[in-house]
FIGUTOR-870523 format. One record per residue: residue number from 1; residue in one letter; x, z, y of N, C-alpha, C in turn. Coordinates in pm, whole numbers, plus 50000, padded with zeros to 5 digits. Last residue first. Layout:
<sites>
(site NUM, A, (X, Z, Y), (X, Z, Y), (X, Z, Y))
...
</sites>
This chain:
<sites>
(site 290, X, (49539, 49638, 50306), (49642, 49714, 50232), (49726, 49630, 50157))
(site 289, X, (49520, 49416, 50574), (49415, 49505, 50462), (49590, 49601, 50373))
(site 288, X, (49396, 49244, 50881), (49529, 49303, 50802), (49429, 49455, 50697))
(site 287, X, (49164, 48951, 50845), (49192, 49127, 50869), (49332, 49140, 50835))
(site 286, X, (49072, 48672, 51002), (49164, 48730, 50935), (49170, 48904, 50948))
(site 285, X, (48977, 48522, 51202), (48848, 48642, 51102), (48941, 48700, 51042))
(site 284, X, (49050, 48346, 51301), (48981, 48408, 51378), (48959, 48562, 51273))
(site 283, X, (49154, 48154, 51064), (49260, 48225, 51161), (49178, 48361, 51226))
(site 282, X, (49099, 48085, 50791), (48999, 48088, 50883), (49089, 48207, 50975))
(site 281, X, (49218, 47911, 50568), (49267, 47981, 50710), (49133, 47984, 50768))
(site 280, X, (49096, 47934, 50244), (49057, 47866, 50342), (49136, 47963, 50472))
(site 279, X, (49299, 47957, 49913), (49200, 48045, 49998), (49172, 47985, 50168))
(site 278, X, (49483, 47837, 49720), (49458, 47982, 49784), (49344, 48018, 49849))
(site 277, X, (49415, 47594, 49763), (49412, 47625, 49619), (49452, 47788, 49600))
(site 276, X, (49211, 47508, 50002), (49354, 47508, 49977), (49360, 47599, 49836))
(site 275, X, (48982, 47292, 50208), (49021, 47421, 50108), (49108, 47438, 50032))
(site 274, X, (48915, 47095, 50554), (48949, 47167, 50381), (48969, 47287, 50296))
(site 273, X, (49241, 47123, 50749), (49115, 47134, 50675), (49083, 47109, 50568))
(site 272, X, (49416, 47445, 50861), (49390, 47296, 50762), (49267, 47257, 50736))
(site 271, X, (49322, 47607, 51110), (49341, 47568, 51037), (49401, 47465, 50968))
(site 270, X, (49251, 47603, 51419), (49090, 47586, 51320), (49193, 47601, 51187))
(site 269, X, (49470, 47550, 51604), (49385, 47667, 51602), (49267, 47727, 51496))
(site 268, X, (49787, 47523, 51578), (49655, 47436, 51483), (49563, 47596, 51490))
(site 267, X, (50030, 47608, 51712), (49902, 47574, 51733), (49759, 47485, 51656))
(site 266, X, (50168, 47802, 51568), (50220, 47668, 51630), (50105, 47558, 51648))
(site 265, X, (49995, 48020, 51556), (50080, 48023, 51608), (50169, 47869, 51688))
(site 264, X, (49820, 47910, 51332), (49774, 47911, 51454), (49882, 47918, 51587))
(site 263, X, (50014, 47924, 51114), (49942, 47768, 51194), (49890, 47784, 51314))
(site 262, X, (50054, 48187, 51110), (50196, 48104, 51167), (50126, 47946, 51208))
(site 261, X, (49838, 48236, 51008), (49887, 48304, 51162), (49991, 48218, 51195))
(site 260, X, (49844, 48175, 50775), (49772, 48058, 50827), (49791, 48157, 51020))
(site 259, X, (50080, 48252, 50660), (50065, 48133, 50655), (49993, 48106, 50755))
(site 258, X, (50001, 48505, 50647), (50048, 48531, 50730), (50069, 48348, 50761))
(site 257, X, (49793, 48495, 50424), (49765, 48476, 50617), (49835, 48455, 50668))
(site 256, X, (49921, 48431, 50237), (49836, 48293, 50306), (49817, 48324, 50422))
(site 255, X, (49981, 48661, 50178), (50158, 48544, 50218), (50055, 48405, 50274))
(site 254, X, (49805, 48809, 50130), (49835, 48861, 50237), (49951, 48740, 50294))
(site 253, X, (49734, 48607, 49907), (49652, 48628, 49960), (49685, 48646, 50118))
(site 252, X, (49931, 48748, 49737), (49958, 48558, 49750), (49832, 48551, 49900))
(site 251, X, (49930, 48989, 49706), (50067, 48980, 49743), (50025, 48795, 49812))
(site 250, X, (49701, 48961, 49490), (49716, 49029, 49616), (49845, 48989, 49718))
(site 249, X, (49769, 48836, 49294), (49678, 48726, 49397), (49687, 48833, 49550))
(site 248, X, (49959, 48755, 49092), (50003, 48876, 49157), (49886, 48807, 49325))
(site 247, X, (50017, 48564, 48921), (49948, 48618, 48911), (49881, 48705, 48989))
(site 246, X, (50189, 48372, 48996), (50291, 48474, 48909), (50161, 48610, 48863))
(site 245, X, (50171, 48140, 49163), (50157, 48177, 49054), (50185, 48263, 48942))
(site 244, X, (50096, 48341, 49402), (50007, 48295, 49345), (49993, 48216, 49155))
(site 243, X, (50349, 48399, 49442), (50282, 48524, 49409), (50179, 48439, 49361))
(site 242, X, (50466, 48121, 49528), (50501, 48197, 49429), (50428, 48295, 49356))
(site 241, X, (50243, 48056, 49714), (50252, 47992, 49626), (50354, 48024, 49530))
(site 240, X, (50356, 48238, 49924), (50215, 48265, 49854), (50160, 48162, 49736))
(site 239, X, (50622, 48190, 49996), (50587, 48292, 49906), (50445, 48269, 49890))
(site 238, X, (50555, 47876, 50064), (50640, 47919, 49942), (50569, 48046, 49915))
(site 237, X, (50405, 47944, 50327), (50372, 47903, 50236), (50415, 47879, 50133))
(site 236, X, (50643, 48133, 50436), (50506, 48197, 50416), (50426, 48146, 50302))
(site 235, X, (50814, 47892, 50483), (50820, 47986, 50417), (50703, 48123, 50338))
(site 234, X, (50668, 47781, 50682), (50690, 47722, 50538), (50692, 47762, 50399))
(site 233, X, (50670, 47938, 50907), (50553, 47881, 50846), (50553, 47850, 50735))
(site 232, X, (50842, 48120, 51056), (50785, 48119, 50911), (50717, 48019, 50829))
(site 231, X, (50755, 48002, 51330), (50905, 47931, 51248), (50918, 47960, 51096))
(site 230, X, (50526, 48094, 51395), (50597, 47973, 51367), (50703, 47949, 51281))
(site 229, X, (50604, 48317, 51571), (50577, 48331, 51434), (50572, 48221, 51391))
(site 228, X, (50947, 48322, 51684), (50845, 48297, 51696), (50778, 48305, 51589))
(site 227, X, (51192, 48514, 51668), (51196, 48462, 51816), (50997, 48380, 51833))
(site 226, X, (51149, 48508, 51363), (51192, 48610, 51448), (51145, 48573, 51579))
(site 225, X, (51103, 48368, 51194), (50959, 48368, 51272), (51006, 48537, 51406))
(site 224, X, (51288, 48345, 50991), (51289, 48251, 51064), (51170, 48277, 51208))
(site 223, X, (51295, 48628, 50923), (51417, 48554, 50956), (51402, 48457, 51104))
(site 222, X, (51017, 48576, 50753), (51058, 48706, 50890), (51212, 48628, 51002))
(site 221, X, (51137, 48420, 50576), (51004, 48378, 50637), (51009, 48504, 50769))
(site 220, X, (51346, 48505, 50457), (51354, 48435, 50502), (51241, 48392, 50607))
(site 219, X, (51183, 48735, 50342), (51271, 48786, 50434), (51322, 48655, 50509))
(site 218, X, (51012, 48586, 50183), (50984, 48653, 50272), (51052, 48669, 50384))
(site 217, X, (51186, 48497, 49958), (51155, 48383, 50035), (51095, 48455, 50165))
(site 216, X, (51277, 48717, 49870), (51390, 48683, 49945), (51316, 48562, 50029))
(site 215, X, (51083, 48818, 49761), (51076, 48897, 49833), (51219, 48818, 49913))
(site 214, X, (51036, 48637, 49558), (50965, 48579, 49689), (50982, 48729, 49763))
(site 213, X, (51242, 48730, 49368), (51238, 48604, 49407), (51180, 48553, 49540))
(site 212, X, (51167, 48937, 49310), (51272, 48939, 49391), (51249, 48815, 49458))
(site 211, X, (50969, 49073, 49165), (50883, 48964, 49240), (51056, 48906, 49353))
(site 210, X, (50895, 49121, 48828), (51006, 49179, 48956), (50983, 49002, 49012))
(site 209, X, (50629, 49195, 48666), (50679, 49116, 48698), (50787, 49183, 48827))
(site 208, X, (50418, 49278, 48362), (50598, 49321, 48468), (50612, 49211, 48514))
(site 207, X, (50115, 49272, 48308), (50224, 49231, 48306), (50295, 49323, 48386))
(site 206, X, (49849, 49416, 48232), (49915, 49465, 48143), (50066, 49385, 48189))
(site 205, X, (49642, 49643, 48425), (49679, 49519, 48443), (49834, 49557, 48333))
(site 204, X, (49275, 49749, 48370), (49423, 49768, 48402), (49507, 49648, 48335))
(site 203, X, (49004, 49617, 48564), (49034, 49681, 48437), (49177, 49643, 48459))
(site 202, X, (48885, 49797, 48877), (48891, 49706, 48799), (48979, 49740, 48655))
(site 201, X, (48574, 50049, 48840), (48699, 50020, 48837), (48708, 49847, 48828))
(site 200, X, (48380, 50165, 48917), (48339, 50074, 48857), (48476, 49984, 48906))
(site 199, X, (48174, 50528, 48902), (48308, 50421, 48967), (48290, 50317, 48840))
(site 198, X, (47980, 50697, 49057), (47947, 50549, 48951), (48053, 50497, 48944))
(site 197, X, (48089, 50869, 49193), (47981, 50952, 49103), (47959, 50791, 48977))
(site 196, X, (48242, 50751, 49384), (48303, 50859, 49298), (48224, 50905, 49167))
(site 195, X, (48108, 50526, 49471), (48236, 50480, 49376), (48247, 50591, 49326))
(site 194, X, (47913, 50647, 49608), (47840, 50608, 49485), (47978, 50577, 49413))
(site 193, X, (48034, 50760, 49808), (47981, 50830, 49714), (47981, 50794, 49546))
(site 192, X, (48327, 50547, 49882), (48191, 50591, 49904), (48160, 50688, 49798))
(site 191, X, (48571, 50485, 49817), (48541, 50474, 49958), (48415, 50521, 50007))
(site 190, X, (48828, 50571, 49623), (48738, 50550, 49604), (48659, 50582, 49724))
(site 189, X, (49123, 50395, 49479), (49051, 50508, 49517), (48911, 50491, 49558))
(site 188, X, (49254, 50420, 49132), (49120, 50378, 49196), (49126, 50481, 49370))
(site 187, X, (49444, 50468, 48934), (49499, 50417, 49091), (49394, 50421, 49160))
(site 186, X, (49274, 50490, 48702), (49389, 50614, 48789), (49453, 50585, 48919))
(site 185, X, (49082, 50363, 48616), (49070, 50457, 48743), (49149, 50524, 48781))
(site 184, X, (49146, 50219, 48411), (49121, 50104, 48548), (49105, 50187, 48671))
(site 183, X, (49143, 50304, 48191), (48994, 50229, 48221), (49083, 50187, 48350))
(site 182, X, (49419, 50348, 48095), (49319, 50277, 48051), (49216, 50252, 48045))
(site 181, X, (49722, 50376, 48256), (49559, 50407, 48287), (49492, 50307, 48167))
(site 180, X, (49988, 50402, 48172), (49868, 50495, 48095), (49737, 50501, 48160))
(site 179, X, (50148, 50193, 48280), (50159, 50344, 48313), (50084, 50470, 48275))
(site 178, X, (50081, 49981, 48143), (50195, 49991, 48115), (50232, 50150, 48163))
(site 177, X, (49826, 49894, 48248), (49821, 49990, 48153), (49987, 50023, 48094))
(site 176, X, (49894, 49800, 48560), (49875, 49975, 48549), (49841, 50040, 48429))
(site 175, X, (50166, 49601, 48553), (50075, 49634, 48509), (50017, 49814, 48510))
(site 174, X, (50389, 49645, 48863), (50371, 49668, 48714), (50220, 49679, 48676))
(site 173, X, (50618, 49476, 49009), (50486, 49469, 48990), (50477, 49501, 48858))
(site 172, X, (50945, 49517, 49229), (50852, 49553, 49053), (50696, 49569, 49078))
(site 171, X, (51158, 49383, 49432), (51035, 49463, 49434), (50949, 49423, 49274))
(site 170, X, (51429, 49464, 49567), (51386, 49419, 49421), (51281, 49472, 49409))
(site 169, X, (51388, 49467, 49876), (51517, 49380, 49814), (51500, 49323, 49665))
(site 168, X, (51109, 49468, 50037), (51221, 49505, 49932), (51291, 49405, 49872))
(site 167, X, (50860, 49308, 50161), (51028, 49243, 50206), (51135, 49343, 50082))
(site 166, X, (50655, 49372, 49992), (50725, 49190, 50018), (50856, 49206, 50056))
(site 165, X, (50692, 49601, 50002), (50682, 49554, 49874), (50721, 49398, 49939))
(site 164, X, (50570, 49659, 50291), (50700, 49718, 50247), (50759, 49609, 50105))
(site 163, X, (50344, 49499, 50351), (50456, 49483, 50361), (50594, 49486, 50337))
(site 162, X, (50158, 49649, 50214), (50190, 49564, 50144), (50346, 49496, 50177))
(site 161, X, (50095, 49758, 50437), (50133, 49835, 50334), (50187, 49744, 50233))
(site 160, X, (50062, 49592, 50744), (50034, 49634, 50650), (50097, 49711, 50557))
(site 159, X, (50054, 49505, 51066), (50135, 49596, 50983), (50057, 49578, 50842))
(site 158, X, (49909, 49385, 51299), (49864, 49313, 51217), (49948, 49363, 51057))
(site 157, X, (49929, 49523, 51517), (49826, 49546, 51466), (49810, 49508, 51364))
(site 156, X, (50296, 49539, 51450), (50206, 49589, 51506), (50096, 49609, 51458))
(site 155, X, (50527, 49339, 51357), (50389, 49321, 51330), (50300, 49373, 51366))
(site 154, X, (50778, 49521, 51415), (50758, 49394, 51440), (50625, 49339, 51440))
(site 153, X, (50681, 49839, 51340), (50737, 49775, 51482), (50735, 49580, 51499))
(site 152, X, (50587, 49793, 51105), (50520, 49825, 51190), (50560, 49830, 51319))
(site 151, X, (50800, 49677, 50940), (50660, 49605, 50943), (50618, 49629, 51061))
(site 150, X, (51016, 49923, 51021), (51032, 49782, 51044), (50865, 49683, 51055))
(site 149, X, (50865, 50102, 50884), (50915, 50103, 51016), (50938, 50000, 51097))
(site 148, X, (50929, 50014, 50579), (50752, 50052, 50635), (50730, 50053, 50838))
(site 147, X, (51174, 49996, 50566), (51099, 49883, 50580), (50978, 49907, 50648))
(site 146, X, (51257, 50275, 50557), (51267, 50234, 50666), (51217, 50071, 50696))
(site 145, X, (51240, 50315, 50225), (51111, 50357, 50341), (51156, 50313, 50480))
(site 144, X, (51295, 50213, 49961), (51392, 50104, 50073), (51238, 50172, 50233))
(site 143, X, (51212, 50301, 49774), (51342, 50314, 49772), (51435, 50272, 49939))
(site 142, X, (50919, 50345, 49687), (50972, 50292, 49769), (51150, 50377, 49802))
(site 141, X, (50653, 50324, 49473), (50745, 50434, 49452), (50844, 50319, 49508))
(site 140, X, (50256, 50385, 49539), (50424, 50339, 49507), (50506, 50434, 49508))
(site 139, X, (49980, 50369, 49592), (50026, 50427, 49528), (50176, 50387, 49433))
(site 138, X, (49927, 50174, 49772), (49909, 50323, 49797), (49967, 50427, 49761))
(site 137, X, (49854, 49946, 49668), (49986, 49947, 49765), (50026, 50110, 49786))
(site 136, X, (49759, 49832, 49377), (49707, 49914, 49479), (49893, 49989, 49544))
(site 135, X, (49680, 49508, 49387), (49784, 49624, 49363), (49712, 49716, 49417))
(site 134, X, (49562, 49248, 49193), (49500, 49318, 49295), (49645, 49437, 49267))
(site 133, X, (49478, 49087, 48927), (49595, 49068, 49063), (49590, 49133, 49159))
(site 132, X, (49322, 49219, 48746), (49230, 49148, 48840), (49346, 49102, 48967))
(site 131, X, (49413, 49396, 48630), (49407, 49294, 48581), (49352, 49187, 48660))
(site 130, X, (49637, 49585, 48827), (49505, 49569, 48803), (49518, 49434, 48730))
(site 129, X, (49972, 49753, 48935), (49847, 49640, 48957), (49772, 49594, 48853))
(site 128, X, (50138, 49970, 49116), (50043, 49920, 49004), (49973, 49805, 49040))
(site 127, X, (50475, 49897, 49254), (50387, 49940, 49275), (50242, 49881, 49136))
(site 126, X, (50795, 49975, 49408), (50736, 49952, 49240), (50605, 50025, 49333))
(site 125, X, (51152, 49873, 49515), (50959, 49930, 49497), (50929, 49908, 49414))
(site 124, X, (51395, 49806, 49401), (51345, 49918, 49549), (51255, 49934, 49540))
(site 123, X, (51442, 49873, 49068), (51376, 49816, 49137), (51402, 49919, 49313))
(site 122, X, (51643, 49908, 48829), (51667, 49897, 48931), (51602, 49868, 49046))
(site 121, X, (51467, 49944, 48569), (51483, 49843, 48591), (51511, 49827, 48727))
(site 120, X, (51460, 50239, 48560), (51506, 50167, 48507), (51541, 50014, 48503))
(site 119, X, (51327, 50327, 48794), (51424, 50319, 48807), (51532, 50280, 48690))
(site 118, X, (51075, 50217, 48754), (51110, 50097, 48843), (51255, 50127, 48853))
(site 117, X, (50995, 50349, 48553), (51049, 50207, 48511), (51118, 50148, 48653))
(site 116, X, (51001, 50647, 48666), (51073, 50627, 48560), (51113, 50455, 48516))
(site 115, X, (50798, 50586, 48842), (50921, 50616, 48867), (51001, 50631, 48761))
(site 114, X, (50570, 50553, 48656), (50599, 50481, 48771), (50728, 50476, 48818))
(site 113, X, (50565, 50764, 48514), (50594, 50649, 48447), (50657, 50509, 48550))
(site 112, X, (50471, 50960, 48703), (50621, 51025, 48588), (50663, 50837, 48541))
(site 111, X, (50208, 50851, 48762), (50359, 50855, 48857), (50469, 50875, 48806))
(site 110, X, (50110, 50882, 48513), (50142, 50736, 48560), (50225, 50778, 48659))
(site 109, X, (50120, 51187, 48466), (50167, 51098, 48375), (50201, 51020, 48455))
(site 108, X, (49948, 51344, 48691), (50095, 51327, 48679), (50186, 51234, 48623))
(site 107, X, (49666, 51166, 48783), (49695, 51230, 48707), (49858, 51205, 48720))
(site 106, X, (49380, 51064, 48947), (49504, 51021, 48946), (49599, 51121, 48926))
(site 105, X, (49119, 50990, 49049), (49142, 51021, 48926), (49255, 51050, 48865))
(site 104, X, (49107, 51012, 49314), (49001, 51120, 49226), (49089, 51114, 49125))
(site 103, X, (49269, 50909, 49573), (49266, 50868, 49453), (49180, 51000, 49325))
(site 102, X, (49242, 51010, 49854), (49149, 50966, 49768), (49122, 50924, 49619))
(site 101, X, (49500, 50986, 49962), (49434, 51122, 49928), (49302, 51091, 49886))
(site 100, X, (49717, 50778, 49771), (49653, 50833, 49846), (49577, 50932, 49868))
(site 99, X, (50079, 50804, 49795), (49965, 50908, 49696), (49879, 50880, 49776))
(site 98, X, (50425, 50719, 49695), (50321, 50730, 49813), (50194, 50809, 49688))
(site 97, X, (50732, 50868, 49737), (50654, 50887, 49658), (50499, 50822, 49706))
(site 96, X, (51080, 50780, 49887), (50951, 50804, 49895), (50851, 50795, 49792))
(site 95, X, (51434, 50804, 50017), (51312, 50727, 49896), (51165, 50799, 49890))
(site 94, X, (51569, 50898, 50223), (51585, 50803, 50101), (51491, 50728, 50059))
(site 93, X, (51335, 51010, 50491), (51437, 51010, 50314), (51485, 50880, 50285))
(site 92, X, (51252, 51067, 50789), (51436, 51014, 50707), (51452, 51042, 50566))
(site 91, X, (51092, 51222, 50844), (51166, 51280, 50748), (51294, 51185, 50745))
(site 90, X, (50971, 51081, 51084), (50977, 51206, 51090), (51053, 51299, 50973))
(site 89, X, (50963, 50812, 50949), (51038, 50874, 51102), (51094, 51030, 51079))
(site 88, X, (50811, 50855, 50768), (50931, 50816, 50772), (51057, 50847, 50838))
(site 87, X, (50549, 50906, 50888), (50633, 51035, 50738), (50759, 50959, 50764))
(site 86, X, (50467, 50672, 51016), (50528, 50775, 51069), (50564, 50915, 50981))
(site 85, X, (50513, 50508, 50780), (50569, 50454, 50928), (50589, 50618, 50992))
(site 84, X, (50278, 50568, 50650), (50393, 50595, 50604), (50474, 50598, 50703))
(site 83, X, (50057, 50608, 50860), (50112, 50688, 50849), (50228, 50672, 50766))
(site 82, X, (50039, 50314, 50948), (50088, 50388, 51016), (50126, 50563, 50991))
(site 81, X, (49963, 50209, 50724), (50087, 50168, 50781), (50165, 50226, 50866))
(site 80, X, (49676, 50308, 50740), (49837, 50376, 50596), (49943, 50313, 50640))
(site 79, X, (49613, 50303, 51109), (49599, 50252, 50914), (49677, 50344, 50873))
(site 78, X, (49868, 50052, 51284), (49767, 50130, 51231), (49727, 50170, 51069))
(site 77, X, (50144, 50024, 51476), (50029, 49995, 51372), (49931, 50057, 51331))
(site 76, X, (50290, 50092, 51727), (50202, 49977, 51724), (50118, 49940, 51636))
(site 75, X, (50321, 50461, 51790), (50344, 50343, 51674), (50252, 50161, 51720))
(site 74, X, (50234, 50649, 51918), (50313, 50553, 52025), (50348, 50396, 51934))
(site 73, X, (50124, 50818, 51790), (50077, 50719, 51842), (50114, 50628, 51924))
(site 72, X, (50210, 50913, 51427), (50249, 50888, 51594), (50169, 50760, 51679))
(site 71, X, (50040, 51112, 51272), (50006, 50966, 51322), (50086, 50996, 51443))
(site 70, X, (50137, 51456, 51142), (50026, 51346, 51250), (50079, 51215, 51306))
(site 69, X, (50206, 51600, 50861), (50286, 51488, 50974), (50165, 51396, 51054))
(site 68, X, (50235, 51887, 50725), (50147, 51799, 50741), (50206, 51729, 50865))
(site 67, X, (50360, 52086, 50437), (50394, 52038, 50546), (50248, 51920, 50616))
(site 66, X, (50101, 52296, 50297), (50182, 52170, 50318), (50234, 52155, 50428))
(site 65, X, (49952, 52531, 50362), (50012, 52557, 50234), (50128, 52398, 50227))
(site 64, X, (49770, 52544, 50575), (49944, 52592, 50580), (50014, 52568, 50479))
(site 63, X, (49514, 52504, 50452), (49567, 52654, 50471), (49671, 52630, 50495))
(site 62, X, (49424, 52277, 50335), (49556, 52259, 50287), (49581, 52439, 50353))
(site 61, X, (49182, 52239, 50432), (49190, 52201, 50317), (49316, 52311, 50219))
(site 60, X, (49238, 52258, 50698), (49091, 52326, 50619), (49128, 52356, 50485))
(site 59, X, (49355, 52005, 50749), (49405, 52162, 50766), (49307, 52229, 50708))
(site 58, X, (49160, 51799, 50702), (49311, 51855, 50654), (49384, 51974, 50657))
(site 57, X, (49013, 51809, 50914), (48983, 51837, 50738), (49077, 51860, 50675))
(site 56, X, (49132, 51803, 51140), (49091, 51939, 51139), (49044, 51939, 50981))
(site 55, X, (49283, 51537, 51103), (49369, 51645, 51104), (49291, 51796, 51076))
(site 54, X, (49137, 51301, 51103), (49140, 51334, 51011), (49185, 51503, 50972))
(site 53, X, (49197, 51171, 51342), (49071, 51227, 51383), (49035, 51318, 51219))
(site 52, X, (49498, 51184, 51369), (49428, 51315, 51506), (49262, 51286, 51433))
(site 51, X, (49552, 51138, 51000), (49578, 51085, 51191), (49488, 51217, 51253))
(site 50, X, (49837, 51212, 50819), (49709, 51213, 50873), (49723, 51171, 50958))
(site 49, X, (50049, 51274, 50550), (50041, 51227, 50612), (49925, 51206, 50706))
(site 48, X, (50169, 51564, 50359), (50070, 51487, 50408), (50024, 51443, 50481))
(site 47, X, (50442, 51619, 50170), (50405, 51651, 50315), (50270, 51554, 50302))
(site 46, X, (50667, 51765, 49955), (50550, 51718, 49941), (50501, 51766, 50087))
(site 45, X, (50997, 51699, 49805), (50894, 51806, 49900), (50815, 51679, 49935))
(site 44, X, (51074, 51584, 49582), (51165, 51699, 49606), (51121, 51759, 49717))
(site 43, X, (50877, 51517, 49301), (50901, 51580, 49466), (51010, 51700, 49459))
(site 42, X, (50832, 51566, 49063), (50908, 51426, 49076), (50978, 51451, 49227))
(site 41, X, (50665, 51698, 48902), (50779, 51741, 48922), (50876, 51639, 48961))
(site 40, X, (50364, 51695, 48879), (50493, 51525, 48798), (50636, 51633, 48782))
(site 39, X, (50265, 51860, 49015), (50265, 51864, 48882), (50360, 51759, 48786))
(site 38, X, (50239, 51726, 49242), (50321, 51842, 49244), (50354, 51906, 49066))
(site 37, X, (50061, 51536, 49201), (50167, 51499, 49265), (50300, 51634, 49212))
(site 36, X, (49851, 51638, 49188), (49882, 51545, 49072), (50013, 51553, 49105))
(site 35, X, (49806, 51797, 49360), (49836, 51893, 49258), (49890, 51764, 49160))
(site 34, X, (49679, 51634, 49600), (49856, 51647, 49533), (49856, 51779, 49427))
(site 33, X, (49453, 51530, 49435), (49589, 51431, 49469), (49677, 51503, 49450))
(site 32, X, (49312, 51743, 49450), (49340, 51707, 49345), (49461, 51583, 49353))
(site 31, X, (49286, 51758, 49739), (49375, 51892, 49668), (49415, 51835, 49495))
(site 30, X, (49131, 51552, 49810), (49302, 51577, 49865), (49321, 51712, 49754))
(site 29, X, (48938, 51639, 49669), (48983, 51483, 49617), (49104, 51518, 49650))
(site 28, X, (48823, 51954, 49544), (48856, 51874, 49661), (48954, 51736, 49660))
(site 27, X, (48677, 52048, 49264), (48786, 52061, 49327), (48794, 51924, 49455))
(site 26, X, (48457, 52006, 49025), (48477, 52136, 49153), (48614, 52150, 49249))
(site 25, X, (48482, 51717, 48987), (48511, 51884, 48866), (48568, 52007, 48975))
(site 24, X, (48510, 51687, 49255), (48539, 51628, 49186), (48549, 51706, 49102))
(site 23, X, (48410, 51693, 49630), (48444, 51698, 49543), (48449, 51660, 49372))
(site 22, X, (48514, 51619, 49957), (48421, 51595, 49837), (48494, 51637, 49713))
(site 21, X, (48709, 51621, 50163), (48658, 51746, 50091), (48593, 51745, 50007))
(site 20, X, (48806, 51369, 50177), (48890, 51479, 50139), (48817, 51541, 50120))
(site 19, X, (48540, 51288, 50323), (48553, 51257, 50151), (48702, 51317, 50124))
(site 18, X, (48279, 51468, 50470), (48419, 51432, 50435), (48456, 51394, 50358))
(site 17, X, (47991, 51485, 50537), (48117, 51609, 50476), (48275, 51612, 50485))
(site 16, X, (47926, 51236, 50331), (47867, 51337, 50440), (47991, 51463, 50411))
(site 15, X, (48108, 50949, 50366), (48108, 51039, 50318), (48043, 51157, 50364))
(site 14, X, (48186, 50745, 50561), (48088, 50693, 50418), (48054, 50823, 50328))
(site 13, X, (48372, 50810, 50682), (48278, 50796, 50746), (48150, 50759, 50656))
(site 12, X, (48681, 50867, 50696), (48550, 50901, 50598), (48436, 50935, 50632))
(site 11, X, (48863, 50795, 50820), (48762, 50894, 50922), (48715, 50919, 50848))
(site 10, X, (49209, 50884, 50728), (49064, 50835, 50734), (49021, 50861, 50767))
(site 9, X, (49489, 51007, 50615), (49420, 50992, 50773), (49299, 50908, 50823))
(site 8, X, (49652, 51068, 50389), (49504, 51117, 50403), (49484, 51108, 50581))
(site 7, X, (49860, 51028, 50180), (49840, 50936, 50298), (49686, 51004, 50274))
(site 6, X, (50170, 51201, 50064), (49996, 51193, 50047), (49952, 51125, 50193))
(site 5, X, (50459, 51153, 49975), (50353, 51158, 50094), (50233, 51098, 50023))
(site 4, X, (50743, 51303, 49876), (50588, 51273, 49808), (50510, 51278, 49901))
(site 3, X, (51048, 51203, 49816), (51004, 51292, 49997), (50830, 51212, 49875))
(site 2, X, (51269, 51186, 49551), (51152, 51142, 49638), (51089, 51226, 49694))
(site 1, X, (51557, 51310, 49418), (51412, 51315, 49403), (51346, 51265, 49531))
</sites>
């Protein structure tokens, strides 16, 4: 059974109060996460991940009643990168459950389902995704958690969540109505007021796809950009022209930056020019996102 980390280390700054503590049919967003969680019966123990400025809502919340793992800061990443990164460390499982602590709507079923296909179809990750190509990275089911360690020691500021899922060995993209959401809100999470009280989902995503294929062009693309980021370059641009056509725009999106970091890297500071059937390098402005 899977180590179940609830990722709750936000400032929730969009939220008066807190948005762990907001509430939801009278109950607290983090408390309704992991009761989802604890209710699958999927955990074989349930800890919640936070940073130092998140920690005093968290404890409020939770009474002792969870294990709770603070943000190492010695980590180079940041973010949900940095707390799986550091639940990892600090537990050594096997395999991992993720949850964010925002998700309002997010019920036992789709995780029971989540983990049930990816371990039917042998997958190391498995994560939902939206009709709209969009995943939500948050909410996975990771076989292979010492990747999340890896991102974030090699990549640092630039770590993401997404990472894990690119480099797995057999990584599963599953439509999220294949897991029983059918508006589009069970993965949702939700960043402001108005998303919790007006949410305005995207609508749920009905393919399977096992993305092995560009999770090997990846690892090649790391491989090569070892000694420099450069040396990915090509490769970068394969995987995002795989994910791109496979639907999967999130995954193709994060394989363009790293594309267009590797141009800058070997010095084309502005880019390509022009506009590219992905999305324009604008090197300077690039975020690392989920």
């Amino acid at each position: 059974m899977p180590l179940c980390i609830v990722l709750a280390g936000g400032a929730s700054l969009r939220f008066p109060g807190g948005k762990l503590s907001s509430r939801l049919l009278g109950e607290p967003l983090l408390l309704r996460v992991v009761r989802a969680l604890e209710s699958s019966g999927l955990c074989r123990e349930l800890a919640v991940s936070t940073s130092p400025v998140a920690l005093g809502e968290v404890d409020r919340l939770l009474e002792g009643a969870y294990d709770v793992v603070v943000d190492y800061s010695w980590l180079p990443c940041r973010g949900p990168s940095r707390g799986i990164a550091s639940a990892t460390i600090h537990y050594a499982p096997r395999e991992i459950l993720l949850a964010a602590g925002d998700m309002a709507w997010l019920t036992p079923q789709p995780l029971e389902a989540l983990v049930d296909e990816a371990r039917r179809r042998g997958a190391t990750a498995a994560a939902p995704m939206w009709a709209t190509g969009f995943l939500q990275t948050l909410a996975g089911y990771i076989r292979e958690p010492w990747l999340a360690v890896e991102s974030c020691l090699r990549r640092g500021r630039l770590a993401r969540p997404s990472d894990v899922y690119r480099s797995a060995s057999k990584p599963l993209v599953i439509g999220s109505a294949h897991l029983g959401d059918r508006d589009g809100r069970t993965f949702m999470s939700v960043n402001t007021v108005e998303e919790m009280l007006r949410p305005r989902p995207d609508p749920p995503g009905h393919s399977v796809t096992d993305a092995s294929e560009a999770s090997g062009i990846h690892r090649m693309a790391l491989a090569r950009s070892s000694a420099s980021l450069a040396g990915g370059l090509v490769y970068y641009w394969l995987e995002a022209r795989w994910y791109r056509e496979a639907g999967i725009l999130h995954l193709a999106r994060h394989a363009w930056q790293d594309y267009c970091w590797a141009l800058h890297a070997a010095g084309y500071s502005g880019g390509p020019s022009g506009r590219s059937s992905l999305m324009p390098c604008r090197v300077r402005t690039l975020q690392a996102t989920g």
